[in-house]
Every structure is written in structure tokens, then in C-alpha cells.
PDB file of N, CA, C and O in Angstrom:
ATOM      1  N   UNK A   1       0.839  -1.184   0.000  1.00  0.00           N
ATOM      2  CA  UNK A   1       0.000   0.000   0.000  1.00  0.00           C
ATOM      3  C   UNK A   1       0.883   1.245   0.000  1.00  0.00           C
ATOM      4  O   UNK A   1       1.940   1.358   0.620  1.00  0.00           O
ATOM      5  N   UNK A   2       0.482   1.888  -0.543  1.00  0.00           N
ATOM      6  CA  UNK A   2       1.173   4.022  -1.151  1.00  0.00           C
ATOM      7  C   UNK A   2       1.397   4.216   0.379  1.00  0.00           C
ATOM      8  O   UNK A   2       0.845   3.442   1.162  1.00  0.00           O
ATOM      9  N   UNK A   3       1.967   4.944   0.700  1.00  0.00           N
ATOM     10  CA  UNK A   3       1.274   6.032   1.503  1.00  0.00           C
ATOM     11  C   UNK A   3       1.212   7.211   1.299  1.00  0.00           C
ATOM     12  O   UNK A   3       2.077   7.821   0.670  1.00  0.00           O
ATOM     13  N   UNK A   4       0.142   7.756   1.812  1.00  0.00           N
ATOM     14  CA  UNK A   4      -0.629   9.025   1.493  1.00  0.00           C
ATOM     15  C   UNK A   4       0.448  10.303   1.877  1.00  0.00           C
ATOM     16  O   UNK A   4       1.617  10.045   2.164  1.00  0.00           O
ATOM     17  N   UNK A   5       0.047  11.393   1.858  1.00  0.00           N
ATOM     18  CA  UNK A   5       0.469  12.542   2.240  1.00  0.00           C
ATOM     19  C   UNK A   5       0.614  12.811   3.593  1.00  0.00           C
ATOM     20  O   UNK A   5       1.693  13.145   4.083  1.00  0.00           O
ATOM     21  N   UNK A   6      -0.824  12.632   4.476  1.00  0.00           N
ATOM     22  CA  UNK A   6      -0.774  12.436   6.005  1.00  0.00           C
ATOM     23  C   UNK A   6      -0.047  11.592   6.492  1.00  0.00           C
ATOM     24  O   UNK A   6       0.621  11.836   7.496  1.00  0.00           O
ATOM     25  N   UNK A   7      -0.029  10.349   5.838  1.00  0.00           N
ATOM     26  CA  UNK A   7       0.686   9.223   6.340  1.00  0.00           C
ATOM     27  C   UNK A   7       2.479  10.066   6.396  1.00  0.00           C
ATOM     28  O   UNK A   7       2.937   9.909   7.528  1.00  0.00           O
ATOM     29  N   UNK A   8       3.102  10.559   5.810  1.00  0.00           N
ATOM     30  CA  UNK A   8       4.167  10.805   5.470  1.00  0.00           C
ATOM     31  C   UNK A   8       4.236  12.224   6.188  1.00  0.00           C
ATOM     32  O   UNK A   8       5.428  12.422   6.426  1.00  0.00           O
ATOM     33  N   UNK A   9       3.571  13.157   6.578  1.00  0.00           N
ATOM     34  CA  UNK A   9       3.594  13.988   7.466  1.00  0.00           C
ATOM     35  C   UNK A   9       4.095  13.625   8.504  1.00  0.00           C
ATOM     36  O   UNK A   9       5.174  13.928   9.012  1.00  0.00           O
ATOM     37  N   UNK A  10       2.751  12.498   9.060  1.00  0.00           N
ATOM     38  CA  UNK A  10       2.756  12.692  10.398  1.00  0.00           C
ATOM     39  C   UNK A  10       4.364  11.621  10.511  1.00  0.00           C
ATOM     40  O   UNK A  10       5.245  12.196  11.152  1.00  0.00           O
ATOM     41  N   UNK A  11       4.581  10.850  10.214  1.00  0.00           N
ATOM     42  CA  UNK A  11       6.364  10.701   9.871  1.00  0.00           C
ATOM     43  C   UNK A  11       6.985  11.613   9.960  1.00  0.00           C
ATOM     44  O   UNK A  11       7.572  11.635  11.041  1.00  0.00           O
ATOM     45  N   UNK A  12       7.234  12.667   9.179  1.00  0.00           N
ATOM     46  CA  UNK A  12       8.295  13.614   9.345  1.00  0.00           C
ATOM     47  C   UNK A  12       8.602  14.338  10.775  1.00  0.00           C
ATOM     48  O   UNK A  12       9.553  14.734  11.448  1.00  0.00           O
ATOM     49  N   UNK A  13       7.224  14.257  10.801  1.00  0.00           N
ATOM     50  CA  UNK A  13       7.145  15.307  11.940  1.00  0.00           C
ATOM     51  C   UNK A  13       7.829  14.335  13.446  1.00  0.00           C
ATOM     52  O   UNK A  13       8.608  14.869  14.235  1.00  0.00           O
ATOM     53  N   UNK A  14       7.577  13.566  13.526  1.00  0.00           N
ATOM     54  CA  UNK A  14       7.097  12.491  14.195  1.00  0.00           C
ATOM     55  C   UNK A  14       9.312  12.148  14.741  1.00  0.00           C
ATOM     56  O   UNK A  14       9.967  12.201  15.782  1.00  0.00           O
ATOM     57  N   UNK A  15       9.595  11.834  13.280  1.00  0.00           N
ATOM     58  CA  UNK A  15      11.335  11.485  13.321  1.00  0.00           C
ATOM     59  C   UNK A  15      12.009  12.783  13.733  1.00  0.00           C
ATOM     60  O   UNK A  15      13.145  12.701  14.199  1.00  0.00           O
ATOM     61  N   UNK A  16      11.200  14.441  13.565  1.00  0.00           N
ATOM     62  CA  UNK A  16      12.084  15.597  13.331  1.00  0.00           C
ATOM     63  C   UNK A  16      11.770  16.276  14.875  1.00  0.00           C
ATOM     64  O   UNK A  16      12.510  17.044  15.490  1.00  0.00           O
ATOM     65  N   UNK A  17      10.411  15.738  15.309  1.00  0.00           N
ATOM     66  CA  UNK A  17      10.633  15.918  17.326  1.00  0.00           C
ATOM     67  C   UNK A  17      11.105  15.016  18.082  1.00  0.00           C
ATOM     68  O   UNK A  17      11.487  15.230  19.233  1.00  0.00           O
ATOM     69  N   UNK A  18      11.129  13.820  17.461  1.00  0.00           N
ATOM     70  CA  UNK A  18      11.331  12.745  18.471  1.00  0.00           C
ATOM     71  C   UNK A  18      12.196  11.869  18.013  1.00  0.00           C
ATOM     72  O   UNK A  18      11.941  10.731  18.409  1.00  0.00           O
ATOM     73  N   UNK A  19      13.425  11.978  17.109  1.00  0.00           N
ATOM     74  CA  UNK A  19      14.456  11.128  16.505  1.00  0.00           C
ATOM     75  C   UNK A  19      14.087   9.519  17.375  1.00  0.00           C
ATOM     76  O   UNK A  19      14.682   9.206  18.406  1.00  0.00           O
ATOM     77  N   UNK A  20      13.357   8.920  16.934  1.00  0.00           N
ATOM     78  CA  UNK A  20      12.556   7.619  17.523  1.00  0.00           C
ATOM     79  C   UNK A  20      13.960   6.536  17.245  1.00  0.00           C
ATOM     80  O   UNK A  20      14.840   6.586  16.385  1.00  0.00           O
ATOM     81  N   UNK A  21      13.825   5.998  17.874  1.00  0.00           N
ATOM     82  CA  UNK A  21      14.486   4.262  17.259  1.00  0.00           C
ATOM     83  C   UNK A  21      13.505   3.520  16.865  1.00  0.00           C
ATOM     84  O   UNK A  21      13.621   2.345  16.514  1.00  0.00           O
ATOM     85  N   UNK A  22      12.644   4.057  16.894  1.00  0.00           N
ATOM     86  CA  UNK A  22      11.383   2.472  16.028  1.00  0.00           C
ATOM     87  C   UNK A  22      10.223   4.204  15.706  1.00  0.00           C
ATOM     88  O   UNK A  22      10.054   5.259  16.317  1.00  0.00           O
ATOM     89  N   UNK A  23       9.857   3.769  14.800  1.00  0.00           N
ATOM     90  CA  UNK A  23       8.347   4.200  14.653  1.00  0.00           C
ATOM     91  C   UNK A  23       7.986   3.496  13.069  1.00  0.00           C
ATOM     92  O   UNK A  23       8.460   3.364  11.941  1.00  0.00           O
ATOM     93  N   UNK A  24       6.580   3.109  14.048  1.00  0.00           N
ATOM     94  CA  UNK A  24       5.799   2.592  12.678  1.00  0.00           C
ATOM     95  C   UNK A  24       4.484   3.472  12.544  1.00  0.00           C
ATOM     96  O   UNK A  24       3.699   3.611  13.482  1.00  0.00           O
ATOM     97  N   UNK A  25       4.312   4.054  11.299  1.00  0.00           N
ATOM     98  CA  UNK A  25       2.733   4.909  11.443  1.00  0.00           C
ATOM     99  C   UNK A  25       1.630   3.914  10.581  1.00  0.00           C
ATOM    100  O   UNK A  25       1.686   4.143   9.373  1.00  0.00           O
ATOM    101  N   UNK A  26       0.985   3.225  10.830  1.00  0.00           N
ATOM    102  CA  UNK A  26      -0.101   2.297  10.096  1.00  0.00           C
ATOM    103  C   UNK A  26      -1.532   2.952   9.873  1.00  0.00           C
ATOM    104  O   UNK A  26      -2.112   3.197  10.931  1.00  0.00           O
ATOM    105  N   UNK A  27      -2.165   3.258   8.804  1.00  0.00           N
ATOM    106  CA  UNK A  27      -3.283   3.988   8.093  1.00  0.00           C
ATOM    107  C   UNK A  27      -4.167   2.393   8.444  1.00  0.00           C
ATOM    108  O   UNK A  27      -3.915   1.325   7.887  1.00  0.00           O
ATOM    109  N   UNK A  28      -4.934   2.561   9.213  1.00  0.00           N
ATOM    110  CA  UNK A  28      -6.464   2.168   9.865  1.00  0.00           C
ATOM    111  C   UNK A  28      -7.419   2.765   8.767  1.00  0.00           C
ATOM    112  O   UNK A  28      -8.453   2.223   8.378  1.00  0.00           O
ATOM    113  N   UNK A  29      -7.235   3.201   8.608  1.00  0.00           N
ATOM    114  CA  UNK A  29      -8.911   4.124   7.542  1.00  0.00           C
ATOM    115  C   UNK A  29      -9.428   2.941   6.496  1.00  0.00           C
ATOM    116  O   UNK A  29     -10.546   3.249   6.082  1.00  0.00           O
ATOM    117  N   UNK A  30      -9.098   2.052   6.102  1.00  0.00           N
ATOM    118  CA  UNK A  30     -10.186   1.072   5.424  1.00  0.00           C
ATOM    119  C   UNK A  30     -10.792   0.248   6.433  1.00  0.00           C
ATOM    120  O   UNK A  30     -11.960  -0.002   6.134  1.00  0.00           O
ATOM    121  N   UNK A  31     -10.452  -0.227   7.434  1.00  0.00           N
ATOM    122  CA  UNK A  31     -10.830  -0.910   7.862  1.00  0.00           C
ATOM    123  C   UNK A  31     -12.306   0.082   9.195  1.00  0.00           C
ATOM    124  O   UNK A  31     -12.939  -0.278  10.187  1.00  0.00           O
ATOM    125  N   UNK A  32     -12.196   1.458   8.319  1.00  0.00           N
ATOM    126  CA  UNK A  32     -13.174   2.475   9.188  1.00  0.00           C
ATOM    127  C   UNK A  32     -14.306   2.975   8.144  1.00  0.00           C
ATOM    128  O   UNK A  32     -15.217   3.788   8.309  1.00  0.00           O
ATOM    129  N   UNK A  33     -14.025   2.395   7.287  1.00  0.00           N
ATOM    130  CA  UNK A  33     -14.735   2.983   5.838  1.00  0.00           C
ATOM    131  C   UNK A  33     -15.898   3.431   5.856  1.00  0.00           C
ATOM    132  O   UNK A  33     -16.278   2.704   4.938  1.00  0.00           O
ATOM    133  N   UNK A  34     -17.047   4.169   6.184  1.00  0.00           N
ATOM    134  CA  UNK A  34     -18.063   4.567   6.492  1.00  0.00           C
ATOM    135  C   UNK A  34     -18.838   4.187   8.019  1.00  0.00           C
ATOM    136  O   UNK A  34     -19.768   3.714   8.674  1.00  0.00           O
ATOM    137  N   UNK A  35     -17.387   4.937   7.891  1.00  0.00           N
ATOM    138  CA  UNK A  35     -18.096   4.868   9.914  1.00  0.00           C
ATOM    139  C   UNK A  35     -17.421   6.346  10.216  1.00  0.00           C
ATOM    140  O   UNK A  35     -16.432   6.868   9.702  1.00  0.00           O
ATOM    141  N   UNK A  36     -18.263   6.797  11.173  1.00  0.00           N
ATOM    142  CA  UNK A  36     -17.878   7.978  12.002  1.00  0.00           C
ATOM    143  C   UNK A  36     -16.839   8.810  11.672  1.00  0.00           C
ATOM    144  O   UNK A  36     -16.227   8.806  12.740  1.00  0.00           O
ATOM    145  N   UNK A  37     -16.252   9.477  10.981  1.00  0.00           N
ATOM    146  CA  UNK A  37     -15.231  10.306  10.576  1.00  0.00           C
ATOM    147  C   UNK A  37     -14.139  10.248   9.939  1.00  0.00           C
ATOM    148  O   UNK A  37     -13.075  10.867   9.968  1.00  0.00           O
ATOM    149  N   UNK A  38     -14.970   8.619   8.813  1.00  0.00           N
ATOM    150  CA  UNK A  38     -14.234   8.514   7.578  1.00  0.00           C
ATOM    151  C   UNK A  38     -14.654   9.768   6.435  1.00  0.00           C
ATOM    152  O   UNK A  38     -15.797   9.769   5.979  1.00  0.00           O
ATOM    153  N   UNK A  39     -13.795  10.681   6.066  1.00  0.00           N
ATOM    154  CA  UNK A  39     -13.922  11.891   5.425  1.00  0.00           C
ATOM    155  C   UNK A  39     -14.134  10.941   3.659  1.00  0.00           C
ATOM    156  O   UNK A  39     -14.772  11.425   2.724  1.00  0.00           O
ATOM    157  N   UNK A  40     -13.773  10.245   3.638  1.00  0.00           N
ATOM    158  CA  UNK A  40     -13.504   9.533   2.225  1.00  0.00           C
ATOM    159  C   UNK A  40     -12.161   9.608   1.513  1.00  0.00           C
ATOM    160  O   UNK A  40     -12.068   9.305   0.324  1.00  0.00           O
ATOM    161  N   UNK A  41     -11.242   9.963   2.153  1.00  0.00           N
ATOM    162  CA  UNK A  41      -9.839  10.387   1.870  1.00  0.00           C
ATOM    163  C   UNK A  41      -8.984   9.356   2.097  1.00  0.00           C
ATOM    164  O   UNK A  41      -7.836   9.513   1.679  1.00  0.00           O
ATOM    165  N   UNK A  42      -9.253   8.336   2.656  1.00  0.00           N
ATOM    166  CA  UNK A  42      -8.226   7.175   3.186  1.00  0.00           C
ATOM    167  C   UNK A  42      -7.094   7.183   3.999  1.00  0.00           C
ATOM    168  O   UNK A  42      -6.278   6.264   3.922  1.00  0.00           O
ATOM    169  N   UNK A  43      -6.914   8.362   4.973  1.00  0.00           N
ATOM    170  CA  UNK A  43      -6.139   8.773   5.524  1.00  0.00           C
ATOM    171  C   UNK A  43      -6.797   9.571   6.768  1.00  0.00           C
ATOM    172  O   UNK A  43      -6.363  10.642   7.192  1.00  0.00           O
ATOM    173  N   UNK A  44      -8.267   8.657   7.447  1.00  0.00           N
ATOM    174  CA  UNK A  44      -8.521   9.559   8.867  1.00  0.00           C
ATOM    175  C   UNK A  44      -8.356   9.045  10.258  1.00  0.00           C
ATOM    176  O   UNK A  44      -8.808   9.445  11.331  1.00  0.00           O
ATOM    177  N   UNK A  45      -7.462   7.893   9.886  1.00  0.00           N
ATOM    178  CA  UNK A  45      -7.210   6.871  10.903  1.00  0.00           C
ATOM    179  C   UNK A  45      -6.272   5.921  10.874  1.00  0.00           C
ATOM    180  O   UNK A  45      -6.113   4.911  10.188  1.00  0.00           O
ATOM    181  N   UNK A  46      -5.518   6.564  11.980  1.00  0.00           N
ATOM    182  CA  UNK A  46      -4.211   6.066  12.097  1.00  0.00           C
ATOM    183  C   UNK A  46      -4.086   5.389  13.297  1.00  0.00           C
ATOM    184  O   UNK A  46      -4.986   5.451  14.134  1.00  0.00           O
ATOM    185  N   UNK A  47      -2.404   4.327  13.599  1.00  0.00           N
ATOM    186  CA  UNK A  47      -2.065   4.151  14.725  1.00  0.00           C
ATOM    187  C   UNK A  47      -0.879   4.099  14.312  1.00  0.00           C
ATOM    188  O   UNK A  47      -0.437   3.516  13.323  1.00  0.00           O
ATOM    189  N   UNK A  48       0.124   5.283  15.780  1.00  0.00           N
ATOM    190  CA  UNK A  48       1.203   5.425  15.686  1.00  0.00           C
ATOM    191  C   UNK A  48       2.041   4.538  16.798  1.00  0.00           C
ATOM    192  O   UNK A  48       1.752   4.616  17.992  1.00  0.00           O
ATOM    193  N   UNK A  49       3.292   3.540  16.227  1.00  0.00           N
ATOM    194  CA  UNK A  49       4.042   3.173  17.429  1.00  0.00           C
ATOM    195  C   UNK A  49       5.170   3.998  17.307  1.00  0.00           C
ATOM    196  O   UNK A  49       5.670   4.251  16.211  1.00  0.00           O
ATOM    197  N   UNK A  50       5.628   4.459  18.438  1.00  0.00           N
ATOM    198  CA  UNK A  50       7.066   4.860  18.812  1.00  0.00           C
ATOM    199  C   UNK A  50       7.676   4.991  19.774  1.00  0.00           C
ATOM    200  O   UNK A  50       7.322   5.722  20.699  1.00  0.00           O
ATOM    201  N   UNK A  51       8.952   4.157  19.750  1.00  0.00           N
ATOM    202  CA  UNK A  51       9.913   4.356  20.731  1.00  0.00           C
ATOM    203  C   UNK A  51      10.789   5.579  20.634  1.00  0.00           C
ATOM    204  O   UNK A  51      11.117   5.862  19.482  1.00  0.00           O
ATOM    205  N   UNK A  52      11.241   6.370  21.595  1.00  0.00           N
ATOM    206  CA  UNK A  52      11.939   7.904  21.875  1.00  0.00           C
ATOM    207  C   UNK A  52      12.764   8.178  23.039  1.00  0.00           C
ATOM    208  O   UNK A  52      12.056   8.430  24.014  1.00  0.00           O
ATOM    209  N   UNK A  53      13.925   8.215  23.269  1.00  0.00           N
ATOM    210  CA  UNK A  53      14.197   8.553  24.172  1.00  0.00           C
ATOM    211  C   UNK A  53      13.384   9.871  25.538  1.00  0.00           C
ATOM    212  O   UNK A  53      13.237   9.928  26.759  1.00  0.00           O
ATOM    213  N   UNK A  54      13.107  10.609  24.469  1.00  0.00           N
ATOM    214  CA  UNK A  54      11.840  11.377  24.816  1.00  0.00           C
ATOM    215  C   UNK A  54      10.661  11.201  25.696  1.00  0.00           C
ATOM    216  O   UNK A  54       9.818  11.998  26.109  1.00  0.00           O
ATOM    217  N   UNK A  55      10.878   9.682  25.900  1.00  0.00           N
ATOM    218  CA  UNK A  55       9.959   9.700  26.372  1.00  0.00           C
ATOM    219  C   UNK A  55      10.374   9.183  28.194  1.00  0.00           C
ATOM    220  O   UNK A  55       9.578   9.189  29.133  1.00  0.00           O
ATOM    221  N   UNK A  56      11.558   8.855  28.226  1.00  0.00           N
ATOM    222  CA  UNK A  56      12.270   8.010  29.357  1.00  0.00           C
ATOM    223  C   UNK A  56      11.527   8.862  30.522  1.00  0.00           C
ATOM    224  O   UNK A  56      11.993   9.995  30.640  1.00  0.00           O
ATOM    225  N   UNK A  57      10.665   8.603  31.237  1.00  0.00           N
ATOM    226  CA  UNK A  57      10.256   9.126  32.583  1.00  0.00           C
ATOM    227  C   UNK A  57       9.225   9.786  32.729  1.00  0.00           C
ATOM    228  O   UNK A  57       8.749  10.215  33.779  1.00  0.00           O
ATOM    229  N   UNK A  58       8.815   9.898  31.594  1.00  0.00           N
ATOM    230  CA  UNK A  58       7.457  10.841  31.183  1.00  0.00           C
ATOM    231  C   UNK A  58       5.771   9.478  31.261  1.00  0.00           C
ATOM    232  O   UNK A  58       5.840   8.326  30.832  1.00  0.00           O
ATOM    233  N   UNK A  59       4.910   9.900  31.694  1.00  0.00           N
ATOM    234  CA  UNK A  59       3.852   9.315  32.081  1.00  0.00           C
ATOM    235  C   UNK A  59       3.059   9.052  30.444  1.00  0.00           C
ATOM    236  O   UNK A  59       3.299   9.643  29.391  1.00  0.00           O
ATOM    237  N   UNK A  60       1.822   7.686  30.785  1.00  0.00           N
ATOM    238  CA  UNK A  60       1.449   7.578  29.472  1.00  0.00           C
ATOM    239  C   UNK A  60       0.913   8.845  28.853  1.00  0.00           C
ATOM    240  O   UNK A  60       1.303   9.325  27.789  1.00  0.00           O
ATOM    241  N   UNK A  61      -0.072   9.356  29.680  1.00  0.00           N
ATOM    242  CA  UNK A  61      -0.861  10.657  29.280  1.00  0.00           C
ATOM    243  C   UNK A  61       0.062  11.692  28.321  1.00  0.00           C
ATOM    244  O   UNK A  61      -0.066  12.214  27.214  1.00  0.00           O
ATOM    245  N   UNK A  62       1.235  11.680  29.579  1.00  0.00           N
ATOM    246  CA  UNK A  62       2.164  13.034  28.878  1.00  0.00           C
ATOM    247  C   UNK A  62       2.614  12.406  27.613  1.00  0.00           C
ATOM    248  O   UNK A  62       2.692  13.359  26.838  1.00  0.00           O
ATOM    249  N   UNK A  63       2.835  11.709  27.198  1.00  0.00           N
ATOM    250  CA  UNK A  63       3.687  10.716  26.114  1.00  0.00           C
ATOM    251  C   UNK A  63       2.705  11.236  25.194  1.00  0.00           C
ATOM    252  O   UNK A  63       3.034  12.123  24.406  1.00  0.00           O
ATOM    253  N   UNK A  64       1.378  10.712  25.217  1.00  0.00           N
ATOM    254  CA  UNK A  64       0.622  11.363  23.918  1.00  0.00           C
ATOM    255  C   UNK A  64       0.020  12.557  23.851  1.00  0.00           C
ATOM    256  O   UNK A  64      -0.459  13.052  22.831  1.00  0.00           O
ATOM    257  N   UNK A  65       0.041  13.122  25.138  1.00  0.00           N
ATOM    258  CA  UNK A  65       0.289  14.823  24.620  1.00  0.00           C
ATOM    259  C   UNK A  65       1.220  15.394  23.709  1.00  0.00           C
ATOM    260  O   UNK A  65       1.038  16.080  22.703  1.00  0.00           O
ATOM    261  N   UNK A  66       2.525  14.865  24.403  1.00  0.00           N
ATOM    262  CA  UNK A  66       4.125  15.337  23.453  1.00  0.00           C
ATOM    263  C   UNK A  66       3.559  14.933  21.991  1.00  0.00           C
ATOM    264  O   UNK A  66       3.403  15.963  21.336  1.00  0.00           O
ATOM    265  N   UNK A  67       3.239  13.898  21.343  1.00  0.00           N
ATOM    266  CA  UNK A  67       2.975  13.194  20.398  1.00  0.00           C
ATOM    267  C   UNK A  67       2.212  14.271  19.650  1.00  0.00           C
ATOM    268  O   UNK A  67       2.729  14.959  18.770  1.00  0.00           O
ATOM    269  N   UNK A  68       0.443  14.419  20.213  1.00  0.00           N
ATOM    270  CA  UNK A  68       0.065  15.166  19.411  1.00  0.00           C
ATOM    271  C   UNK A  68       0.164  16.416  19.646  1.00  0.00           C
ATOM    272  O   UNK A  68      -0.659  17.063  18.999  1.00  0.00           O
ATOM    273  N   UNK A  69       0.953  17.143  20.426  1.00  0.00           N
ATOM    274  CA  UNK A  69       1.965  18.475  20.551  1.00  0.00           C
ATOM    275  C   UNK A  69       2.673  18.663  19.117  1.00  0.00           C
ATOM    276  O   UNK A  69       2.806  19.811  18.694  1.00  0.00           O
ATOM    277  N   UNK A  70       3.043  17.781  18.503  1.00  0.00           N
ATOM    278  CA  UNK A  70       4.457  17.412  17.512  1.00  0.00           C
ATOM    279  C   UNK A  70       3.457  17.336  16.449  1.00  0.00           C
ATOM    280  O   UNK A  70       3.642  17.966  15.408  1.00  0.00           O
ATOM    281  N   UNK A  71       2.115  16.415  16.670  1.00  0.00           N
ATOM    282  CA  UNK A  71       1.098  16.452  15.071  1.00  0.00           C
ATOM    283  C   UNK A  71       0.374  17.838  14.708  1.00  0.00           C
ATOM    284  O   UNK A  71      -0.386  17.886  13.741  1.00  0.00           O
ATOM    285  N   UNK A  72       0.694  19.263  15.720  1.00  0.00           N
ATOM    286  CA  UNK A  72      -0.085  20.368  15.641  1.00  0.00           C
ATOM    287  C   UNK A  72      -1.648  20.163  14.849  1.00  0.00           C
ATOM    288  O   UNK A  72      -2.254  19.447  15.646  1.00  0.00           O
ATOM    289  N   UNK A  73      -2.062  20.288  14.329  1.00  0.00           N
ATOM    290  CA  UNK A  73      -3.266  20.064  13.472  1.00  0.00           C
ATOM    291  C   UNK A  73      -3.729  18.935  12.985  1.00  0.00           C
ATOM    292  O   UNK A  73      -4.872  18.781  12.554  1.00  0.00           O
ATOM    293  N   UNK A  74      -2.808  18.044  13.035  1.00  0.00           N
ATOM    294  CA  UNK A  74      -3.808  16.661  12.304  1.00  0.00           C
ATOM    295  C   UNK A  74      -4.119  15.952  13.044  1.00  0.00           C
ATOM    296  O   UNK A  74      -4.327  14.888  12.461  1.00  0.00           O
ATOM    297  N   UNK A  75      -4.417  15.807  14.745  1.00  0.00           N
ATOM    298  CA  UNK A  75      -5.109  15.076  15.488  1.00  0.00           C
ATOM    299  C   UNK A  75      -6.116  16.143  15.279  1.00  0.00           C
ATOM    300  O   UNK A  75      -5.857  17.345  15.326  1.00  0.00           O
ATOM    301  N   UNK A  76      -7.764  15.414  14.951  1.00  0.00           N
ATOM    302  CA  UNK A  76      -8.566  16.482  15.548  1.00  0.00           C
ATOM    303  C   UNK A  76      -9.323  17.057  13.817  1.00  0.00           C
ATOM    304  O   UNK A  76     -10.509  16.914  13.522  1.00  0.00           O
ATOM    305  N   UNK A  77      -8.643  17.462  13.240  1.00  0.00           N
ATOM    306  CA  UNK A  77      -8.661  18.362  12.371  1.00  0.00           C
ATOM    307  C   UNK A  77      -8.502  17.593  10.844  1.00  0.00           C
ATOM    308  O   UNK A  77      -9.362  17.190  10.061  1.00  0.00           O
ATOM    309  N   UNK A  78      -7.245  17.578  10.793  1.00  0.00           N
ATOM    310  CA  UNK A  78      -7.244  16.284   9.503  1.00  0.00           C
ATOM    311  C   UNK A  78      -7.233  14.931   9.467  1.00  0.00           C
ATOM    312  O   UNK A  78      -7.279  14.276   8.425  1.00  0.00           O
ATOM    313  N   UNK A  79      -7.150  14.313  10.982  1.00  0.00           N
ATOM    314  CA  UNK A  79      -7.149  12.999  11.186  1.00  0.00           C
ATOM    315  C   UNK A  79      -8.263  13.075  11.995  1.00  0.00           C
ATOM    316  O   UNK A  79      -8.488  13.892  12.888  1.00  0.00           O
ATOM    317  N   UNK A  80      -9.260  11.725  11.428  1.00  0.00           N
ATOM    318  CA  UNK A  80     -10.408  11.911  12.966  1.00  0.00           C
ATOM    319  C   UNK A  80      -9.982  11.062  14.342  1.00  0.00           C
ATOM    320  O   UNK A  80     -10.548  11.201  15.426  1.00  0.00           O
ATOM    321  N   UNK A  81      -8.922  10.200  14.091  1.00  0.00           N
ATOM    322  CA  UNK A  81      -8.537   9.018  14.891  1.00  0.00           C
ATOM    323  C   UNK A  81      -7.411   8.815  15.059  1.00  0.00           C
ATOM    324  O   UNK A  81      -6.851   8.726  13.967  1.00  0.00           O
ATOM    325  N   UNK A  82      -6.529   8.646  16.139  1.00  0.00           N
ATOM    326  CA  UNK A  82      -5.182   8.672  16.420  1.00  0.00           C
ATOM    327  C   UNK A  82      -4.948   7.368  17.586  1.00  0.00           C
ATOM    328  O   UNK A  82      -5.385   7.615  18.710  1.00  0.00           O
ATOM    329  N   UNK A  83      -4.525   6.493  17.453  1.00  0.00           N
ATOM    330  CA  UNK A  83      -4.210   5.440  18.452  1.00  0.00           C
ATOM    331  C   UNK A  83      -3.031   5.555  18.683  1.00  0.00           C
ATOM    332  O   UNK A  83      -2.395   5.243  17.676  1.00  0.00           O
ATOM    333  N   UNK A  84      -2.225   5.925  19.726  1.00  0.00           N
ATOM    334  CA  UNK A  84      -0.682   6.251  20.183  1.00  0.00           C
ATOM    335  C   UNK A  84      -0.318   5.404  21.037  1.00  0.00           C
ATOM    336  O   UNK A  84      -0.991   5.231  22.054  1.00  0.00           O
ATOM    337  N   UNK A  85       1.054   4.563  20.746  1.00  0.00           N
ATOM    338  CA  UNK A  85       1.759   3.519  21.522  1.00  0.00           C
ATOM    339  C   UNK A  85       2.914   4.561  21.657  1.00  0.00           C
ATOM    340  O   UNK A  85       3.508   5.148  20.753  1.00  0.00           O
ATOM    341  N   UNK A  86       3.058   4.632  22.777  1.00  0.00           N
ATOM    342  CA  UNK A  86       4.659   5.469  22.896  1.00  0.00           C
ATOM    343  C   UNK A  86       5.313   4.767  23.720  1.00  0.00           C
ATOM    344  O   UNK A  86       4.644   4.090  24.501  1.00  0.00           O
ATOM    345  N   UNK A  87       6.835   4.704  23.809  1.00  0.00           N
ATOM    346  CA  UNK A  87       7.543   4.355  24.930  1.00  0.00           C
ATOM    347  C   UNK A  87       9.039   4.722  24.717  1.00  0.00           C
ATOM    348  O   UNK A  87       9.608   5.204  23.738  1.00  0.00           O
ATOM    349  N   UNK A  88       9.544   4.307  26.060  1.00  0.00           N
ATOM    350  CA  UNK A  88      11.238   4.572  26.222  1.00  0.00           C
ATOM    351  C   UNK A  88      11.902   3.628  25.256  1.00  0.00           C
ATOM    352  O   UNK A  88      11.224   2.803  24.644  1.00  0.00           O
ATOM    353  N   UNK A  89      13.098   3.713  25.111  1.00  0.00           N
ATOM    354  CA  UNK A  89      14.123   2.579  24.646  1.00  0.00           C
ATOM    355  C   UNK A  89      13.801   1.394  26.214  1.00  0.00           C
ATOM    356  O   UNK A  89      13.630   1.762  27.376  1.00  0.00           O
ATOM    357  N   UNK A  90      13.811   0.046  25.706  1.00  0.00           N
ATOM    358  CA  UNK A  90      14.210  -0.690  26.910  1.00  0.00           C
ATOM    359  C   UNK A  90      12.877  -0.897  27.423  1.00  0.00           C
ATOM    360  O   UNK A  90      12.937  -1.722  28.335  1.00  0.00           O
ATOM    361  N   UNK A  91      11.467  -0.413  27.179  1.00  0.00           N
ATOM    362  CA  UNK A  91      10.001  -0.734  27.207  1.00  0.00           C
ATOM    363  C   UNK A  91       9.498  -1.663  27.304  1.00  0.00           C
ATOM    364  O   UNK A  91       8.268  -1.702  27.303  1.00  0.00           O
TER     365      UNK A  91
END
């Protein structure tokens, strides 16, 4: 499968706050296909994994604040759905 534009955003953004040792971003949106805040774009539902040093000591909550701190606008706005796995190295 391509990936989209969002898909590759939220990547950039993602490696350029949080130089990760792992991140995988996986596009959910077919498997949401006319449900609740599928826009029809194929790109409104995601799940992000990432490991960050960034994250060493920081609580789950705060972890996906930082996260969508770093997505500015596309939690919410251009994404309807965001599932966030975050953790330390060593997790």
C-alpha cells in the first residue's frame, strides 16, 4: 500500500521531534470505511508506534500529549482518529 500525504507527514514530523528508534505509522482508515469520521480520503485513521528517548520518565498521558503536541493540526482536524503507543528505549 502508497502512503498518502498524512501518512508521510505525520512521519516527518514524528522522526524531526522525536528522533525515535522504532516508529511505525499504520493507516487504519479502510478498515473504518463509512463509519464515524471517515472523510472519504483514506487517511482519517491512524495508529502510531514509537519508541523515543523522549519519552524516558514521562507518564502515558504526557507521552501522547508530546505526540500530538508534535502532530499540531492533524489530530482532531485532519485525522479523525489517532491510536498512540509510545515508549522509552528498553520498554
Amino acid at each position: 500500500m502508497t502512503k498518502g500525504p498524512i501518512q508521510t507527514e505525520i512521519e516527518t514530523l514524528l522522526i524531526a521531534e522525536f528522533a525515535p528508534t522504532h516508529l511505525a505509522v499504520t493507516n487504519d482508515s479502510a478498515t473504518h470505511r463509512g463509519h464515524s469520521g471517515d472523510d472519504g480520503s483514506g487517511e482519517s485513521h491512524f495508529t502510531v508506534e514509537i519508541e523515543s528517548s523522549a519519552f524516558a520518565g514521562v507518564n502515558r498521558v504526557l507521552r501522547q500529549r508530546m505526540v500530538n503536541k508534535a502532530l499540531g493540526d492533524l489530530p482532531g482536524d485532519r485525522v479523525h482518529a489517532l491510536a498512540i503507543k509510545a515508549r522509552a528505549p528498553g520498554e
